[in-house]
C-alpha positions in Angstrom: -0.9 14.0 -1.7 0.2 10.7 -0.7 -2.1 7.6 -1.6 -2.2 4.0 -0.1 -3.8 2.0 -2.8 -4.8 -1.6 -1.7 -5.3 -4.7 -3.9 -8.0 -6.5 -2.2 -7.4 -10.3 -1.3 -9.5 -13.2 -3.6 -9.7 -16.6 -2.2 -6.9 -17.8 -4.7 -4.4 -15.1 -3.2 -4.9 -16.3 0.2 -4.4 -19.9 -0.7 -1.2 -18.8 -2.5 -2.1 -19.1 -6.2 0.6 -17.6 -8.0 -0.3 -14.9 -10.5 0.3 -16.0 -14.2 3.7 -14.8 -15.7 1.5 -12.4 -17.8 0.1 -11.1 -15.0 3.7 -10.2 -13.8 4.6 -8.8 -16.7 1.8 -6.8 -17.1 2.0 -5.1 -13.4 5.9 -5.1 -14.1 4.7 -2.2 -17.3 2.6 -0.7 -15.3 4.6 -0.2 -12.3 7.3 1.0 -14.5 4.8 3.3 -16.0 4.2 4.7 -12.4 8.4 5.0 -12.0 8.6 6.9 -14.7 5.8 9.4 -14.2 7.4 9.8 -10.6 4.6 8.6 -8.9 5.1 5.1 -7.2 7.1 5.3 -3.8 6.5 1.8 -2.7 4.7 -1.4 -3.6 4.5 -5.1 -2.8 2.7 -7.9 -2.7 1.5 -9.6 0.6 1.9 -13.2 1.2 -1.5 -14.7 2.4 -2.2 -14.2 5.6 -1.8 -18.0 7.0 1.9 -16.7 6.9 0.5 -13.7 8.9 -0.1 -12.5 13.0 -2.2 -10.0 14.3 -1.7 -8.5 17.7 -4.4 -7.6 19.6 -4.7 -4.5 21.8 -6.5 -4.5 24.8 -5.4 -1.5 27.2 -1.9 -3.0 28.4 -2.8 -6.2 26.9 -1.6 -8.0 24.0 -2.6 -11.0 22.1 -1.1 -12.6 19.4 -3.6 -13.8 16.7 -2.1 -16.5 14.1 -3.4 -16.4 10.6 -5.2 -17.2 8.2 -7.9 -14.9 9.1 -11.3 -15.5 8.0 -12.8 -12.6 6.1 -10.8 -12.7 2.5 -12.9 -9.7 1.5 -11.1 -7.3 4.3 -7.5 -9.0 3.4 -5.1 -7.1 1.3 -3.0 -9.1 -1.4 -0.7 -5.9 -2.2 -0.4 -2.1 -2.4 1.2 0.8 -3.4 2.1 4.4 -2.3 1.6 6.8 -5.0 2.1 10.9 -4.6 -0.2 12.3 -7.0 -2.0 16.1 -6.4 -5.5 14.5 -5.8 -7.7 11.2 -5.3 -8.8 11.6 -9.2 -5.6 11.2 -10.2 -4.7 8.2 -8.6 -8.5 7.1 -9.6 -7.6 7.5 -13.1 -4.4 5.7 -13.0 -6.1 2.4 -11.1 -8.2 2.1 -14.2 -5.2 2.2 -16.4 -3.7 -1.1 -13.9 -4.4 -4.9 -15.2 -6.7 -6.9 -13.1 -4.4 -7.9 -10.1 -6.2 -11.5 -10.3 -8.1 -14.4 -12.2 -11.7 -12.8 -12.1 -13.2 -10.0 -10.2 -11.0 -7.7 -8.2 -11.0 -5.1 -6.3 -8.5 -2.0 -5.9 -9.0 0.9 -2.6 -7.2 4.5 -2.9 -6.5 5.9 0.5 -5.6 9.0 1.5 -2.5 8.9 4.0 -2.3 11.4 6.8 0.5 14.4 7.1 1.4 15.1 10.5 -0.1 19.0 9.4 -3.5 17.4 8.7 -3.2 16.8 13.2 -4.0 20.0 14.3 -2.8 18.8 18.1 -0.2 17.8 17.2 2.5 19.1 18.8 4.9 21.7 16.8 7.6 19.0 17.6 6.2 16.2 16.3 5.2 17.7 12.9 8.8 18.7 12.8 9.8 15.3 13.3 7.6 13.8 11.2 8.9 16.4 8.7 12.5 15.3 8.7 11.6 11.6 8.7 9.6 11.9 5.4 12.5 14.1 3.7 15.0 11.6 5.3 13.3 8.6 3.5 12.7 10.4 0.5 16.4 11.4 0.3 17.2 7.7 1.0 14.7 6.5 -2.0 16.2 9.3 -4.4 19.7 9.4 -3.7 19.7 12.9 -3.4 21.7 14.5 -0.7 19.4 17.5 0.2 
């Protein structure tokens, strides 16, 4: 299974406090920790979002919304994407991460959706969405097939 595991904004992420060089060389450990176990296929961290848009949908419409946005509680500093065979796993390995900031924090593990998990999809686009994912992971291995 495929997580998307969020570190939640704090108001000194937003106002672009950097994190302490320990900090970055404790998350550097751990996310070398995740390498090796063959876990972690992505992660970054987020600039705060007074450096962000939104755009809003509305039917054909679409407006564009310039940041920061208000509600630092519902802002994500970071993330990962982890594969791990369940949401306990990747449970157990957020309580082995350091605290992401100065203080409280707080870290979300979501499940990410396989084009099987659509049962109308169409066969095509599960194929395609097949081929992508094996493309990409070829890409991020360096293995031909």
């Amino acid at each position: 299974m495929r997580f998307m595991v969020f570190v939640k904004a704090t108001p000194e992420s937003e106002a672009d406090v950097m994190p302490t060089t320990e900090l970055l060389s404790d998350m550097g450990k751990f996310n070398e920790e995740l390498i090796k176990a063959g876990i972690l296929i992505d992660a970054a961290g987020l600039q705060g979002s007074a450096h962000g848009k939104r755009v809003r949908f509305s039917g054909s419409k679409r407006t564009v919304i310039d940041g920061p946005f208000a509600e630092t509680k519902e802002l994500v500093a970071g993330y990962w994407v982890w594969e791990l065979p369940s949401l306990e796993d990747a449970v157990a390995w957020v309580k082995r991460c350091p605290n992401p900031h100065l203080g409280e924090s707080e870290i979300e593990i979501r499940p990410l959706f396989d084009a099987d998990d659509f049962e109308n999809a169409p066969p095509e686009v599960v194929a395609q969405e097949k081929t992508i994912r094996a493309k990409n992971e070829r890409k991020r291995t360096g293995k031909k097939k």
